[in-house]
Steps between C-alpha positions, in 0.01 A plus 500: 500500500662737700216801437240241514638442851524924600130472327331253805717629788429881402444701812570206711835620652585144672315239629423655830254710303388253334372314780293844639350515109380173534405489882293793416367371218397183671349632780326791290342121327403388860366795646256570179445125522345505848265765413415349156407199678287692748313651198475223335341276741253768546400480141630858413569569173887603541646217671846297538646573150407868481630610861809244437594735134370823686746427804806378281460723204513803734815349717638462157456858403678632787714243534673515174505939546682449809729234395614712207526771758248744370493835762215529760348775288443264195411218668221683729342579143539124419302423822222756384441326167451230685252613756350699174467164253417288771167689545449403096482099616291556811222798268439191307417278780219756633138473352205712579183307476243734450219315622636399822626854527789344640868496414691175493911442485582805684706231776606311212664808378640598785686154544669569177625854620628327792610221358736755301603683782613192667698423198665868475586406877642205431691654220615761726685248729234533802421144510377513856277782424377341203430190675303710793311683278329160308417342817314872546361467201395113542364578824281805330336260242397261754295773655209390193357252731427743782409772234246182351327498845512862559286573199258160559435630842458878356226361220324297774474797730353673203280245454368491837439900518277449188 
């Protein structure tokens, strides 16, 4: 019982680090909640699951490097896996439709990457960054409405220079 014990507490070196692992794992959860939800009410196709597993999976990966205290140097190679894979998830969320000529996903993709980052910030300990930078990045997706009427009122100039 006694290794079985050593097995779940390994790395956690008392319960005051215990309560940063999970604080930072619950608010890596919230913050890639809040801009799943955003996503998702917009009908995007990477929405409150994906930016909740992006956001805690990454928090989790630096998390449990720094709580086994793994040097700087090793865990700044962690971090560029991370910023590497990620950009596997959000490729796959990009489509090119040919006869539109137009690309589609490229914001979706870019709210996974940040999603991540938040989640390597939150992993870091810089809650209060972390927590700045999604209401940045909330307040950067709600700029498709004015980017809706900034293109309607660019196709109906064009229409009326015809």
């Amino acid at each position: 019982m006694e290794i079985l014990w050593q097995e779940l507490t390994g790395g956690l070196h008392g319960s005051e680090q215990l309560e940063r692992v999970l604080l930072r794992l619950v608010a890596a959860l919230l913050l890639g909640a809040l801009i799943g939800l955003q996503r998702e009410s917009t009908g995007k196709p990477a929405g409150l699951r994906t930016h909740m597993l992006v956001c805690l999976g990454t928090t989790l990966f630096v998390s449990c490097c720094s709580v086994v205290g793994m040097p700087l140097d090793a865990l700044s190679r962690v971090i560029q896996g991370i910023a590497t894979g990620i950009g596997f998830i959000g490729a796959g969320s990009i489509l090119k439709l040919s006869a539109e000529h137009a690309i589609k996903g490229l914001t979706t993709a870019a709210s996974v990457w940040m999603t991540a980052a938040i989640g390597v910030t939150v992993g870091l300990g810089a809650l209060g960054i972390a927590l700045i930078a999604t209401t940045l990045t909330l307040i950067i997706l709600s700029l498709a409405k004015i980017e809706r009427r900034l293109e309607k009122k660019m196709i109906a100039k064009a229409k009326n220079a015809e």
